[in-house]
C-alpha positions as a Markdown table, in Angstrom:
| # | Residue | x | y | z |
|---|---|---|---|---|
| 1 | Unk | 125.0 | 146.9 | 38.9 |
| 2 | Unk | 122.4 | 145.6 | 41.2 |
| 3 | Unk | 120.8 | 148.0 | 43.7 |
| 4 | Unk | 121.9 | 148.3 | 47.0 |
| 5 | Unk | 120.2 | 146.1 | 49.6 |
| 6 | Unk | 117.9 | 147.8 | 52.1 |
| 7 | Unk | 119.6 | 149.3 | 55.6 |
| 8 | Unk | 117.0 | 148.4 | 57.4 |
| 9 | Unk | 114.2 | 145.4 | 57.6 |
| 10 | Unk | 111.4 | 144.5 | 60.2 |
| 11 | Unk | 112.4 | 141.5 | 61.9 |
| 12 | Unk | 110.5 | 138.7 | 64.8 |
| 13 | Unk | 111.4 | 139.8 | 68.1 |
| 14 | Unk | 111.5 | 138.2 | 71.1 |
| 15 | Unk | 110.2 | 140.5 | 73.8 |
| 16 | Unk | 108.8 | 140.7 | 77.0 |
| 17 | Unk | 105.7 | 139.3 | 78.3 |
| 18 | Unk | 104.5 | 142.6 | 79.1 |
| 19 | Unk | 103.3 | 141.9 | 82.5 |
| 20 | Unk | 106.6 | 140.5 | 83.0 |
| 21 | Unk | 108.9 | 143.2 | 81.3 |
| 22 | Unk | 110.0 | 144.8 | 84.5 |
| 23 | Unk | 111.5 | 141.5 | 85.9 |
| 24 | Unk | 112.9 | 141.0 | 82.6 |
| 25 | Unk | 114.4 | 144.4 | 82.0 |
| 26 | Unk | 118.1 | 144.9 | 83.6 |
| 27 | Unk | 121.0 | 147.5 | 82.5 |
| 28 | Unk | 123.4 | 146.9 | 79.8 |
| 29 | Unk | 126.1 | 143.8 | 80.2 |
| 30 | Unk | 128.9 | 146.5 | 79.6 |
| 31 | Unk | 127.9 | 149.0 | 82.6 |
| 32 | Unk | 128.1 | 146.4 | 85.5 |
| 33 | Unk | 131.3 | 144.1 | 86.9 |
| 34 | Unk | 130.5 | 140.6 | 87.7 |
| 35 | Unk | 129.9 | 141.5 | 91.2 |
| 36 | Unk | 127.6 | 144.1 | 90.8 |
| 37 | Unk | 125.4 | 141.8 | 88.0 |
| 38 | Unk | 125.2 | 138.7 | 90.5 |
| 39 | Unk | 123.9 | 141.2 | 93.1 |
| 40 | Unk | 121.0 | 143.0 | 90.7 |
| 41 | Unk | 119.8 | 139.8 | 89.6 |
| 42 | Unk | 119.6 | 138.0 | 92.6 |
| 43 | Unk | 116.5 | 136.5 | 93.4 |
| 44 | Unk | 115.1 | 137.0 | 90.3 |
| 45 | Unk | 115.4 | 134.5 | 87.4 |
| 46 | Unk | 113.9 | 136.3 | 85.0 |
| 47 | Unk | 116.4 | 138.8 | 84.7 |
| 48 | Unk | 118.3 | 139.3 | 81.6 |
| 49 | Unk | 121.3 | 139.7 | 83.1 |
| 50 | Unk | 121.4 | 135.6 | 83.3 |
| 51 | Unk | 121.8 | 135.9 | 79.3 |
| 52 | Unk | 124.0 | 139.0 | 79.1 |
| 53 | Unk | 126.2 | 138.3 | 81.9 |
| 54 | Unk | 125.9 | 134.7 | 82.2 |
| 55 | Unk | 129.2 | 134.5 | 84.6 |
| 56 | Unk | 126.8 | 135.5 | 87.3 |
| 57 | Unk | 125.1 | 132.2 | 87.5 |
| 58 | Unk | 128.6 | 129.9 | 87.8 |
| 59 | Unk | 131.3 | 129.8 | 90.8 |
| 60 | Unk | 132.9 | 133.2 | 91.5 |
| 61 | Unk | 136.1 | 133.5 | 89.8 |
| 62 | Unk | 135.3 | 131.9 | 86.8 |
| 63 | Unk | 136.8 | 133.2 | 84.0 |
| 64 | Unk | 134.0 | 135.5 | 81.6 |
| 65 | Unk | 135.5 | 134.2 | 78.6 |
| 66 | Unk | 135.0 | 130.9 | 79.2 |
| 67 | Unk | 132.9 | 128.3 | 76.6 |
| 68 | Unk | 130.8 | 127.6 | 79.9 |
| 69 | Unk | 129.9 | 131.3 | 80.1 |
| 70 | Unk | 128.6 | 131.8 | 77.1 |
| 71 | Unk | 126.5 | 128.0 | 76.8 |
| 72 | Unk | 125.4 | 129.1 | 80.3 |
| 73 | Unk | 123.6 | 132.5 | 78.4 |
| 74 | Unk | 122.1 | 130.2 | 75.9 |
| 75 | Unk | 120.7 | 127.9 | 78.6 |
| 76 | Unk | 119.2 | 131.0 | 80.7 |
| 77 | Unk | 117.6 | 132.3 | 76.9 |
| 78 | Unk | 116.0 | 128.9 | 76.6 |
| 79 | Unk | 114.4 | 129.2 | 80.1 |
| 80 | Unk | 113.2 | 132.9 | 79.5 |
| 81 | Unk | 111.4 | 131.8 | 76.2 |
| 82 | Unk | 110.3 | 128.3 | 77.8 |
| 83 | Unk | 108.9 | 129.9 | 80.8 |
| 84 | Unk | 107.2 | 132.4 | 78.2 |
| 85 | Unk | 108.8 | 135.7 | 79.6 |
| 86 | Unk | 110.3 | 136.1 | 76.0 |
| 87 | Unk | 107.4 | 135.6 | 73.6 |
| 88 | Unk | 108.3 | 135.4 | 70.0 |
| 89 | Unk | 106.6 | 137.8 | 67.9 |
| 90 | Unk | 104.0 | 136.3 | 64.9 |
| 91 | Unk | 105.2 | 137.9 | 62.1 |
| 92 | Unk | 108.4 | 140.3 | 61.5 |
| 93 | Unk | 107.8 | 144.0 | 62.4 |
| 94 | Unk | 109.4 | 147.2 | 63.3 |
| 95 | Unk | 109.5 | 149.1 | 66.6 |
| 96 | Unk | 109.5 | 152.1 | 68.2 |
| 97 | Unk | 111.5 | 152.9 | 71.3 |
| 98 | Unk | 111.4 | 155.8 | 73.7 |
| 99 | Unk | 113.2 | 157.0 | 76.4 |
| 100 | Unk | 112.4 | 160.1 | 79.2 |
| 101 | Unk | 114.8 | 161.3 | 81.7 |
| 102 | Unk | 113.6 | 164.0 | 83.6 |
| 103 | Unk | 113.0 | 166.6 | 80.6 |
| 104 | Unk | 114.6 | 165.4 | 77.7 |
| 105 | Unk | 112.9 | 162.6 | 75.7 |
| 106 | Unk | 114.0 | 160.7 | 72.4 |
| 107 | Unk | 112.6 | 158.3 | 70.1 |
| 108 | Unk | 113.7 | 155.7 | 67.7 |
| 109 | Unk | 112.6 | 153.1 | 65.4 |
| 110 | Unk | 114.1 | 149.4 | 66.5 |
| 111 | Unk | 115.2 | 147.0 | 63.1 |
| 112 | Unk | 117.5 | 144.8 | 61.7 |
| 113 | Unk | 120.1 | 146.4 | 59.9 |
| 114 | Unk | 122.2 | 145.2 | 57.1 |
| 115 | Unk | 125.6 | 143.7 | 58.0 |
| 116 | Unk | 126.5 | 144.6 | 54.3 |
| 117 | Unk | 125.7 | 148.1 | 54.8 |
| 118 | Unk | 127.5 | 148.3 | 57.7 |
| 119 | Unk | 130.7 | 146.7 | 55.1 |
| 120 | Unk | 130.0 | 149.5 | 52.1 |
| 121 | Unk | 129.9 | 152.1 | 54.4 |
| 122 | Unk | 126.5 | 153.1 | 54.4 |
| 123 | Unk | 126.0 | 152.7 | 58.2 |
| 124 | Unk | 129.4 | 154.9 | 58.7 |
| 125 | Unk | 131.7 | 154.2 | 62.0 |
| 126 | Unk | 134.2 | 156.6 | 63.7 |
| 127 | Unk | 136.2 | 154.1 | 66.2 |
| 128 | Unk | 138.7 | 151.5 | 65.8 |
| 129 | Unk | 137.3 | 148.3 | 67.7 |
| 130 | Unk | 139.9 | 146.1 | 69.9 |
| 131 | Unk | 139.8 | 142.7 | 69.2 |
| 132 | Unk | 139.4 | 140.9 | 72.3 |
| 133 | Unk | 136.2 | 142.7 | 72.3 |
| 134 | Unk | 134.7 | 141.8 | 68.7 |
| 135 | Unk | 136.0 | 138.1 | 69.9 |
| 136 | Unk | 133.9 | 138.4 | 73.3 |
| 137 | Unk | 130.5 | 139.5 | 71.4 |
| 138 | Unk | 131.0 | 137.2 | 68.4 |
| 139 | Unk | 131.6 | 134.1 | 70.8 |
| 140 | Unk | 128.3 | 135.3 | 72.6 |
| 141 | Unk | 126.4 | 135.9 | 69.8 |
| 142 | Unk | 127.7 | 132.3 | 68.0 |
| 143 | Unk | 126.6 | 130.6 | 71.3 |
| 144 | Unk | 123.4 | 132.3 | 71.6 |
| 145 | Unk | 122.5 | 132.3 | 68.0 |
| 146 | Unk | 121.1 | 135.8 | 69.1 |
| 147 | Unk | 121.9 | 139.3 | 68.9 |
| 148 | Unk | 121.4 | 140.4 | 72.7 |
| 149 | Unk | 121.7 | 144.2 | 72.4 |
| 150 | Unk | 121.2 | 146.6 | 69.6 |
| 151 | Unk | 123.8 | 149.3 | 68.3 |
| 152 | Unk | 122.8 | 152.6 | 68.5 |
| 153 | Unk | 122.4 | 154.7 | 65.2 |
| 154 | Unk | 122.1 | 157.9 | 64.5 |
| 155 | Unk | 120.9 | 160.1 | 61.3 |
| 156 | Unk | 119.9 | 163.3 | 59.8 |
| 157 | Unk | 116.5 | 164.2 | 61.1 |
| 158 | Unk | 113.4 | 164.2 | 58.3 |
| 159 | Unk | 110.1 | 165.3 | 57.9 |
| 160 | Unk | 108.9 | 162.1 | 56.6 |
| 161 | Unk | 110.3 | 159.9 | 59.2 |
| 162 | Unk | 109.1 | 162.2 | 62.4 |
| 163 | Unk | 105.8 | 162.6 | 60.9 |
| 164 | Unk | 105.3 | 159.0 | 60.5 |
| 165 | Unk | 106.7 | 158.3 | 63.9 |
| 166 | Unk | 104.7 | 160.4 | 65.9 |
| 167 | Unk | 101.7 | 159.3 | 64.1 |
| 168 | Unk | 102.3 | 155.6 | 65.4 |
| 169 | Unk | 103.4 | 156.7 | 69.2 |
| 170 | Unk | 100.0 | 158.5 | 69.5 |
| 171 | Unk | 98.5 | 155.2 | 70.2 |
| 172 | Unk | 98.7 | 152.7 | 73.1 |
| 173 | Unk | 102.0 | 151.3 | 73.8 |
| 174 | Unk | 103.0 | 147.6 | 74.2 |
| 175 | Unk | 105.2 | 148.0 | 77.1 |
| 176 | Unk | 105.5 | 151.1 | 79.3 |
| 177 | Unk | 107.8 | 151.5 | 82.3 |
| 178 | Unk | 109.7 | 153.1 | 84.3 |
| 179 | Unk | 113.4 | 152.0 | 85.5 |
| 180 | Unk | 115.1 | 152.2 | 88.8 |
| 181 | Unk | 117.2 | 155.0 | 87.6 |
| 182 | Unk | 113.5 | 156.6 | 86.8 |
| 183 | Unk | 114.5 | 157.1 | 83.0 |
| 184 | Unk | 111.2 | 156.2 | 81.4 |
| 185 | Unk | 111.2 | 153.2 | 78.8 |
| 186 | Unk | 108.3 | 152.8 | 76.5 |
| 187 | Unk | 107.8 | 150.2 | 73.1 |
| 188 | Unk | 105.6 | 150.6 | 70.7 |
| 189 | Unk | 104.8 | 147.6 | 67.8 |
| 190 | Unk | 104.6 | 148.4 | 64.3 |
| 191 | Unk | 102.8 | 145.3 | 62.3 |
| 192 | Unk | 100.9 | 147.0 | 60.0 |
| 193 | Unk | 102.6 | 146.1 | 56.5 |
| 194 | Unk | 101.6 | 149.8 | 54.6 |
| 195 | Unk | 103.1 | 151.5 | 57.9 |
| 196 | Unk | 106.2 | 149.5 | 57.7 |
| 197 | Unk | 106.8 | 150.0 | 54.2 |
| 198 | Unk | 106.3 | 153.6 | 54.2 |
| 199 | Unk | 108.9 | 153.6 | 57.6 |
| 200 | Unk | 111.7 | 151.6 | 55.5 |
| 201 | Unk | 111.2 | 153.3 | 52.1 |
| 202 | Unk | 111.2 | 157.2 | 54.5 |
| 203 | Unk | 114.9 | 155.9 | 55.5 |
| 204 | Unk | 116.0 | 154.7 | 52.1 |
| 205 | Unk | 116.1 | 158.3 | 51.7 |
| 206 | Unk | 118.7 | 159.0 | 53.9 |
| 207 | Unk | 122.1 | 159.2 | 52.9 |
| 208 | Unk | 123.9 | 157.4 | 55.3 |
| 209 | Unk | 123.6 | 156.1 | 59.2 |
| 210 | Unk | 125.9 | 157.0 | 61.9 |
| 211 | Unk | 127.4 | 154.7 | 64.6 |
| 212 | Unk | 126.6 | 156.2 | 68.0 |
| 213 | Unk | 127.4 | 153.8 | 69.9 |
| 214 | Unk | 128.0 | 149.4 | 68.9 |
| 215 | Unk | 131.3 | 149.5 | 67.0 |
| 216 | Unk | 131.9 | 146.3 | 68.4 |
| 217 | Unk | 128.9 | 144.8 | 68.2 |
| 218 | Unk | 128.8 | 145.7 | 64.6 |
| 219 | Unk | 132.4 | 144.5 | 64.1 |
| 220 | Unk | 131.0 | 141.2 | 66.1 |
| 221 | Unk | 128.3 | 140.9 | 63.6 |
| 222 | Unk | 129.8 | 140.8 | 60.4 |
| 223 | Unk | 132.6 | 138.3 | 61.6 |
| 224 | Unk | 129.6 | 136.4 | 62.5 |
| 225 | Unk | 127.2 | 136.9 | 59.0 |
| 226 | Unk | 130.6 | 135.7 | 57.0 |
| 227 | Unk | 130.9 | 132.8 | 59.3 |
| 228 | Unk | 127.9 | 131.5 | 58.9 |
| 229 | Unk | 127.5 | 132.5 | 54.7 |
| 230 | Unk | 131.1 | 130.4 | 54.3 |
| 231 | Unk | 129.1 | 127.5 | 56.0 |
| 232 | Unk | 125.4 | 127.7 | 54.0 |
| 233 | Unk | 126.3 | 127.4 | 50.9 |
| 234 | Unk | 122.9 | 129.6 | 48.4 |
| 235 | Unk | 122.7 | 132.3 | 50.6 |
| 236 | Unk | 121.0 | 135.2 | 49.2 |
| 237 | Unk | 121.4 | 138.3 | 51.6 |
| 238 | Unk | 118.5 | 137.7 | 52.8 |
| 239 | Unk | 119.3 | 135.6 | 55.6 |
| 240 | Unk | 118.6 | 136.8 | 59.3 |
| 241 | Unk | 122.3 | 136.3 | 59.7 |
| 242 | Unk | 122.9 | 139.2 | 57.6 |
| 243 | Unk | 121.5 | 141.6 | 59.5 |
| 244 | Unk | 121.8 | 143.3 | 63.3 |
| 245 | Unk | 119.5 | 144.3 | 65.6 |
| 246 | Unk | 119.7 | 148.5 | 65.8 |
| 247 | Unk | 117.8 | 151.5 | 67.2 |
| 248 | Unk | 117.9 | 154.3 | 65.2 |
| 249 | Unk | 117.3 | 157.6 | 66.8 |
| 250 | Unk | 117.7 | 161.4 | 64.5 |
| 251 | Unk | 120.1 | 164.2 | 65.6 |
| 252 | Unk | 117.9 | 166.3 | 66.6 |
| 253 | Unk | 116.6 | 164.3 | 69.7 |
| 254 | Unk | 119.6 | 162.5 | 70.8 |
| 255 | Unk | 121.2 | 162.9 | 73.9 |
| 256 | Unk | 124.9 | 162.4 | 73.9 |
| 257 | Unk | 126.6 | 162.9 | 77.4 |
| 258 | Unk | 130.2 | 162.4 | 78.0 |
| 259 | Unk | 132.1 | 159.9 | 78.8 |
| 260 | Unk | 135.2 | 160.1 | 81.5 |
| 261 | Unk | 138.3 | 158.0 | 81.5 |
| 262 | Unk | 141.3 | 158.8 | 84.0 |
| 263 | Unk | 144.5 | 158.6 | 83.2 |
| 264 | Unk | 146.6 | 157.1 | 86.8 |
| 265 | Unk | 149.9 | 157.0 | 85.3 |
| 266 | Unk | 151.8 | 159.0 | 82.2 |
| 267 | Unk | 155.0 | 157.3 | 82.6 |
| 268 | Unk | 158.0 | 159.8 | 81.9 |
| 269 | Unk | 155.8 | 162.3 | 80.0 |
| 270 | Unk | 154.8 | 165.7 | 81.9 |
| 271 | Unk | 151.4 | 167.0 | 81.7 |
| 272 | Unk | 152.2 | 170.0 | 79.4 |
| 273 | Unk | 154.1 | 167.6 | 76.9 |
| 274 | Unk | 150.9 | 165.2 | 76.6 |
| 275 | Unk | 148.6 | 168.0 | 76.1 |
| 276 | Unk | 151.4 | 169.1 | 73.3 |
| 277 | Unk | 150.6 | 166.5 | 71.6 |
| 278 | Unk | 147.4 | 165.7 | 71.8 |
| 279 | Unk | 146.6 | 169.1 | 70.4 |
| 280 | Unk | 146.8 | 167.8 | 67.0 |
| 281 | Unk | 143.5 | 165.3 | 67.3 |
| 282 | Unk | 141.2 | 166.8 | 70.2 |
| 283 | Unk | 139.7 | 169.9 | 71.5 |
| 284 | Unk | 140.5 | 169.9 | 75.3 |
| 285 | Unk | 139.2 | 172.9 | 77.9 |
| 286 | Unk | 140.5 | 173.1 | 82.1 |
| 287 | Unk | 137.9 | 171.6 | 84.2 |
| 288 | Unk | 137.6 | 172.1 | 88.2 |
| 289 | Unk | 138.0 | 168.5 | 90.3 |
| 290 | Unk | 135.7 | 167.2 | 92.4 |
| 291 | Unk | 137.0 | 164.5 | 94.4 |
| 292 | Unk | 134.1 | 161.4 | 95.2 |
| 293 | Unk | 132.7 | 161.7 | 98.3 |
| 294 | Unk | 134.6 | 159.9 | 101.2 |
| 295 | Unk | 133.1 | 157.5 | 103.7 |
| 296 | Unk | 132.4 | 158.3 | 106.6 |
| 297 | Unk | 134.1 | 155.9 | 109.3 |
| 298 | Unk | 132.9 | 152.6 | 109.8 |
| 299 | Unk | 132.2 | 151.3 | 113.0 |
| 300 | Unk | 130.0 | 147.8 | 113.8 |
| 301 | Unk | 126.6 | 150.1 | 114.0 |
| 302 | Unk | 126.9 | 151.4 | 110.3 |
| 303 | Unk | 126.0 | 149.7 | 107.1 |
| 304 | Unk | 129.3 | 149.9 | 106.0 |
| 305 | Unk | 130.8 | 147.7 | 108.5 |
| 306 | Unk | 128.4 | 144.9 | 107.6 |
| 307 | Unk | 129.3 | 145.2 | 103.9 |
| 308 | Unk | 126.8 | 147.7 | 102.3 |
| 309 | Unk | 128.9 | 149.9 | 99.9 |
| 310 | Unk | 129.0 | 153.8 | 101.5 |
| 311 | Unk | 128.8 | 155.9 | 99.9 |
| 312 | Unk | 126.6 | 155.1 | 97.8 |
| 313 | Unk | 127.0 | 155.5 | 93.8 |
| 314 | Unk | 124.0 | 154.5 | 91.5 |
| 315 | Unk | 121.7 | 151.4 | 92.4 |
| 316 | Unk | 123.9 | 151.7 | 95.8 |
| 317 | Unk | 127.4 | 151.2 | 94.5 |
| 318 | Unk | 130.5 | 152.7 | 95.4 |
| 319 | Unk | 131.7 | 155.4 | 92.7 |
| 320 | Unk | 134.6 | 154.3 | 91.1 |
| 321 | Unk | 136.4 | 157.2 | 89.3 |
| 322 | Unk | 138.5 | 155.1 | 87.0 |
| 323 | Unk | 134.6 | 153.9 | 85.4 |
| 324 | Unk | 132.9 | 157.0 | 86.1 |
| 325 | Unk | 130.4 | 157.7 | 83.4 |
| 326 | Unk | 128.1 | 160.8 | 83.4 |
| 327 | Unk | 125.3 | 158.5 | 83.1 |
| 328 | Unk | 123.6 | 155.8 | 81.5 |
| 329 | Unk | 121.8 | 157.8 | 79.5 |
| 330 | Unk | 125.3 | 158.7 | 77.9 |
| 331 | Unk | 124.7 | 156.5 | 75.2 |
| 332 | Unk | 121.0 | 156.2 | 75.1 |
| 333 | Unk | 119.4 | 152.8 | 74.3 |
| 334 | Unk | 122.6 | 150.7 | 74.1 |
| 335 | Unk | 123.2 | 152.4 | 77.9 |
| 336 | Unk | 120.1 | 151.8 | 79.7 |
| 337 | Unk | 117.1 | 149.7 | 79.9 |
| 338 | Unk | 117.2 | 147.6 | 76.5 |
| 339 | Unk | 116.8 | 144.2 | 77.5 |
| 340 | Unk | 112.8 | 143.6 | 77.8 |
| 341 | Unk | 111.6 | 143.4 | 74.1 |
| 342 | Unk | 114.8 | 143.1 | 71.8 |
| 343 | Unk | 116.7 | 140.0 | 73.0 |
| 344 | Unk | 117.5 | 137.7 | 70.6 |
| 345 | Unk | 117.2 | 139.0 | 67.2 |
| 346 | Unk | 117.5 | 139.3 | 63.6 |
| 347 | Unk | 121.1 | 138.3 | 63.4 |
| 348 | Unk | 120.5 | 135.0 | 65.0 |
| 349 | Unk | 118.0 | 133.5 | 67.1 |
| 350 | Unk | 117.6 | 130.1 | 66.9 |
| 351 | Unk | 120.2 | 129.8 | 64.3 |
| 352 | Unk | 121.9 | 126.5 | 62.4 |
| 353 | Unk | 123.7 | 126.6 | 59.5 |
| 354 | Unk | 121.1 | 125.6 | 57.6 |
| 355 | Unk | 119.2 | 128.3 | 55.8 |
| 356 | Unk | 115.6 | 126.5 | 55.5 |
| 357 | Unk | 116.2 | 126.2 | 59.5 |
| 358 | Unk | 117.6 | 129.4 | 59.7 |
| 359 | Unk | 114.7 | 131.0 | 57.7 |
| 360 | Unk | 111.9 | 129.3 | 60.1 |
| 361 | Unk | 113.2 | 130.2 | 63.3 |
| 362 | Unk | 115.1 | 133.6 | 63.2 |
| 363 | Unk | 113.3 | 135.7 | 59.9 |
């Protein structure tokens, strides 16, 4: 029996210009509604929101799922890396990511995972994904040819991987900033060949990686990697196809807040009878209510009246409680500020279903 393939490789980025990252940088497509996208990124056309959210740039209304959505996300990645705001690295290489809100800081290495061990298990999952979901991310990434936001592992902390890691963050970074939310975003490039060699072989000896947060994307992935293996007939495994883009971050540093979801209507069932039988699959505590804050009254001298949202949740929009989230740092790098050096990645930039082309322009 052969030898497993590798969970993780170095890959070509495209990133940020760095004295364009900040323009380029925007939250996750998954945390804003179309309204509040179109809003962020007005004015600014380098945004990445134009590729993540691409409904933003055509008539209000139009449907998200929509073949001119997604070729309108391919059209505003050609104009990032035309304009040169998305520069392509030279040769493939890892990463290192790091985030700092207020106290608590965590670190990651950025690669290309391997679709097939994501299949055998070796990248291990704990959700079920919904399929109108694996459909949305695999018609965006098809369209794109990229992967536009990494999944967020997790593992079992190691000497050799933190000592190696800080050894490489104790020099100069490659991008360095600082969000509107003030959570801290900082890159570092790993193209030394020994340093990445000694990275990939230090996670080779770890058991198994854990899904955090990117079932979906994952799922999204590997419809996408058999797709385009049925149609490129010789592929090896090799192929950047095979492989999604990922930030891997140990157990020991990751910060994992919760996640709210309310429930408007149980139907028939009373309260006591739900918590009956949810007993069986979930720990569940009593918690005090806090209602949102209410608005004062409008009247024509107030911001409200003319249309500013009041109060005010994050970035200045209203709360809604049905979405609230304890914050975007919930779910770490696929949560927050992601979008200025990963973009279009292993899985798929510049893809055809040819794998000479495939091998030239994506590997």
């Amino acid at each position: 029996m052969s030898a497993p393939a590798p969970m993780l490789q170095p890959f070509r980025a495209l990133r940020a210009d760095p004295s364009r990252a900040a323009q380029v940088a925007a939250p996750p497509y998954d945390v804003l509604d179309t309204a509040e996208a179109r809003a962020l990124a007005a004015g600014n056309p380098l945004s990445f929101l134009h590729v993540s959210k691409p409904e933003i740039d055509l008539p209000a209304g139009t449907d998200p799922h929509a073949p001119a959505v997604y070729a309108s996300g391919r059209a505003a990645l050609e104009r990032l890396i035309a304009t040169g705001a998305l520069v392509r690295e030279a040769t493939p290489c890892l990463y290192l990511y790091r985030q700092r809100m207020g106290d608590h800081t965590q670190t990651g290495v950025v690669a290309a995972a391997a679709v097939e061990a994501y299949l055998q298990g070796r990248i291990r999952k704990h959700e079920h994904t919904r399929e109108d979901k694996e459909e949305d991310r695999t018609r965006h990434c098809r369209a794109l040819s990229a992967h536009t936001g990494p999944v967020f592992l997790t593992y079992r902390h190691t000497a050799a991987i933190d000592q190696q890691v800080a050894r490489l963050t104790a020099r100069a970074p490659a991008i360095d900033l600082v969000a509107e939310d003030s959570v801290g975003h900082t890159v570092w490039i790993v193209d030394e060949r020994g340093a990445i060699d000694r990275l990939l072989a230090a996670f080779e000896e770890v058991p198994s990686l854990y899904i955090a947060d990117g079932h979906h994307r994952c799922a999204a992935a590997a419809r996408l990697a058999a797709e385009r293996r049925e149609a490129t007939p010789g592929t090896t495994g090799d192929e950047p196809f095979n492989r999604f883009l990922a930030v891997i971050i140990p157990d020991d540093q990751v910060q994992i807040l919760p996640y709210y979801r309310a429930i408007r209507d149980l139907g028939e069932i009373r309260p006591p009878d739900l918590l009956t039988g949810l007993a069986p699959v979930l720990r569940w505590s009593r918690a005090g209510w806090r209602s949102p804050p209410t608005a004062p009254a409008a009247s024509a001298s107030t911001p409200a009246a003319a249309g500013s949202p009041s109060p005010s949740g994050p970035r200045g929009r209203r709360p809604r409680p049905t979405r609230w989230r304890a914050s975007t740092w919930r779910s770490s790098p696929t949560r927050s500020w992601r979008r200025c050096w990963e973009s279009p990645t292993p899985a798929a930039t510049r893809a055809s279903t040819s794998s000479a082309a495939s091998a030239a322009s994506r590997s």
